[in-house]
C-alpha positions as a Markdown table, in Angstrom:
| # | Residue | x | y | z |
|---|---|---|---|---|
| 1 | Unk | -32.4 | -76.4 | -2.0 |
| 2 | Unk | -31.9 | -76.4 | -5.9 |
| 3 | Unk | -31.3 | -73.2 | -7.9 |
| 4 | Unk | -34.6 | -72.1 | -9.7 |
| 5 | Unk | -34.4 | -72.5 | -13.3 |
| 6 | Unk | -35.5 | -70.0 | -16.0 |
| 7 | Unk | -39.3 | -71.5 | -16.2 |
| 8 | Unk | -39.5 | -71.5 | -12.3 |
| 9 | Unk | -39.4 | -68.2 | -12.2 |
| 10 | Unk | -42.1 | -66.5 | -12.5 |
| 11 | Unk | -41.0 | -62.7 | -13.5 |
| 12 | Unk | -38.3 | -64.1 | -16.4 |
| 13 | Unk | -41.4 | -66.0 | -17.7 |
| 14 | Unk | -42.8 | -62.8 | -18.1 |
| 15 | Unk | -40.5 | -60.4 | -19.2 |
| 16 | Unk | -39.9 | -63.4 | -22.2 |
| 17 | Unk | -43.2 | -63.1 | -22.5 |
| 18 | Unk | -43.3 | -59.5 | -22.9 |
| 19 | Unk | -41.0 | -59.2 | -25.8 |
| 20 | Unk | -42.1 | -61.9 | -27.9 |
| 21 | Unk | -45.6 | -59.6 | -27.8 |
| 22 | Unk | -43.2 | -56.4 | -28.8 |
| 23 | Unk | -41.4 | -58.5 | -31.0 |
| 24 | Unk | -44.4 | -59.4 | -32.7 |
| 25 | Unk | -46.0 | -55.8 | -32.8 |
| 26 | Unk | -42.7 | -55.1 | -34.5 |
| 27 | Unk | -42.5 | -57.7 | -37.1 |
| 28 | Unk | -46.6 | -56.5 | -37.6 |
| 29 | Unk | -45.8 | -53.0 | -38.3 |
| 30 | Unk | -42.9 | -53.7 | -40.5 |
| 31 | Unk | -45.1 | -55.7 | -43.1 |
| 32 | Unk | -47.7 | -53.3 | -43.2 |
| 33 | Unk | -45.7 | -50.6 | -44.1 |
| 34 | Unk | -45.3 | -52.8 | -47.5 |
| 35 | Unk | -47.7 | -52.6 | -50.0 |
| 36 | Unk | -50.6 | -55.5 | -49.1 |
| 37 | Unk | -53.6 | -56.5 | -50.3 |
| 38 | Unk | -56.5 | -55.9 | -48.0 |
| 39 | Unk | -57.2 | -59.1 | -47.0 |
| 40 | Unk | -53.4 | -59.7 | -46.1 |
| 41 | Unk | -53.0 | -56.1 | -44.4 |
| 42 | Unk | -56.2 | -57.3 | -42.2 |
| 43 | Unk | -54.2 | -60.6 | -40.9 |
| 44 | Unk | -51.6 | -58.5 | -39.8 |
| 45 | Unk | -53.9 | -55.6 | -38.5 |
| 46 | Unk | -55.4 | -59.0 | -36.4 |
| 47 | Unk | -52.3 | -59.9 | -35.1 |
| 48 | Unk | -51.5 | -56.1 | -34.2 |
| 49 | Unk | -54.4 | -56.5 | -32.0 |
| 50 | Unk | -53.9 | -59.6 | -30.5 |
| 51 | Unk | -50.3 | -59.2 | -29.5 |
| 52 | Unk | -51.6 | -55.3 | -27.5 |
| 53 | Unk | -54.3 | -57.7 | -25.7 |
| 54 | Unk | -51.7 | -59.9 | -24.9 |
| 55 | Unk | -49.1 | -57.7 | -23.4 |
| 56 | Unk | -51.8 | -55.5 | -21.8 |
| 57 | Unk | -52.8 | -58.8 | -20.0 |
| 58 | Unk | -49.6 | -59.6 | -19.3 |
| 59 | Unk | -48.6 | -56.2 | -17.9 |
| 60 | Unk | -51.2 | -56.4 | -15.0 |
| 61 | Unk | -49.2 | -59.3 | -14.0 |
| 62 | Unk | -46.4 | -57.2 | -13.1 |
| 63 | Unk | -45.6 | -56.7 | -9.2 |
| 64 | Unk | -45.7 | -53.0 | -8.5 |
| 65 | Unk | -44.4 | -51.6 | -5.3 |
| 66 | Unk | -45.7 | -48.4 | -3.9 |
């Protein structure tokens, strides 16, 4: 039997996933507390958004035990 690697297994994958959505909502907020214009602040308002649907999607994938 071989040893599962990092992409074999399924939580890591996951929890990587995770924080590159935090990680993004991060880096998001950061540049939007600069002064933008509106059409720039909107991108990052996009990406804000995309990133929570992300992780929210994400997130249900998570085992839970009761």
């Amino acid at each position: 039997m071989t040893p599962q690697t990092s992409s074999d297994d399924p939580i890591r994958r996951l929890r990587h996933d995770i924080k590159g959505c935090l990680n993004s909502l991060f880096l998001s907020a950061e540049v939007l507390s600069d002064d933008l214009e509106p059409d720039e602040a909107a991108d990052f308002l996009d990406g804000l958004a995309r990133a929570a649907d992300k992780m929210s999607t994400l997130v249900e994938q998570l085992p839970y035990s009761e």
